[in-house]
N, C-alpha and C positions, 0 to 999 in steps of 0.2 A: 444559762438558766437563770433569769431573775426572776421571774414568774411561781408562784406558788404551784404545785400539785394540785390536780384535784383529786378529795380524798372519798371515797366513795366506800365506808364502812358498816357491818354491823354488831360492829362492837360497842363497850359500854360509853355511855355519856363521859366517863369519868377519860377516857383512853379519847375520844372525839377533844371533850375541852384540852385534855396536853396538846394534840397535834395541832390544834387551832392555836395554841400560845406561841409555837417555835416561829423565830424569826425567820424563816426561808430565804431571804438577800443574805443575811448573815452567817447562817446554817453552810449554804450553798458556798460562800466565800471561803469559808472556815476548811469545810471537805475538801475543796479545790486547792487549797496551799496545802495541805495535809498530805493529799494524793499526787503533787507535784513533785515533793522533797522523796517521792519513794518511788517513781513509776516513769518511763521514759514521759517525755512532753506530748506524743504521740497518741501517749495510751489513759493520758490527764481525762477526754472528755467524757470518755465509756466509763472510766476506773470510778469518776466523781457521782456520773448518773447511776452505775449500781449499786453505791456505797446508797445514794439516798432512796434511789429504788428499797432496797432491803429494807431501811428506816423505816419508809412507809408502810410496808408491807410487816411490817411486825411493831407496828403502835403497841397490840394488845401486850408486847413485851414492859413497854414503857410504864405502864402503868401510870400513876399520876406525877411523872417524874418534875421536878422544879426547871430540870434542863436538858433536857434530852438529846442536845449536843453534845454535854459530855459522855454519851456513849459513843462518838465517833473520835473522840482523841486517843 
């Protein structure tokens, strides 16, 4: 996954600009060594896609957060 998501929301401007600021190369690497050190090698690619899947799907949690990778450590 190096490719951004596409985010197809209708939630607030304020919940749009967080998700637009996260780095997704970084975001993505971050989850991936996270979900490596806990889940056989096997089950890395599924385990990382619905860690971010989730993220995605609950921006409107984040609110205007500064980092919103730190909810996935």
């Amino acid at each position: 996954m190096t490719t951004p998501p596409t985010v197809i929301s209708t939630k607030t401007a304020s919940t749009a600009s967080t998700i637009d600021k996260v780095d997704w190369p970084g975001l993505v690497k971050q989850v991936r060594l996270i979900v490596s050190r806990r889940v056989d090698a096997a089950w890395v690619d599924d385990v990382t896609g619905g860690v971010l899947l989730r993220l995605v799907e609950n921006t409107h949690a984040l609110g205007t957060a500064d980092n919103p990778a730190a909810y996935v450590q």
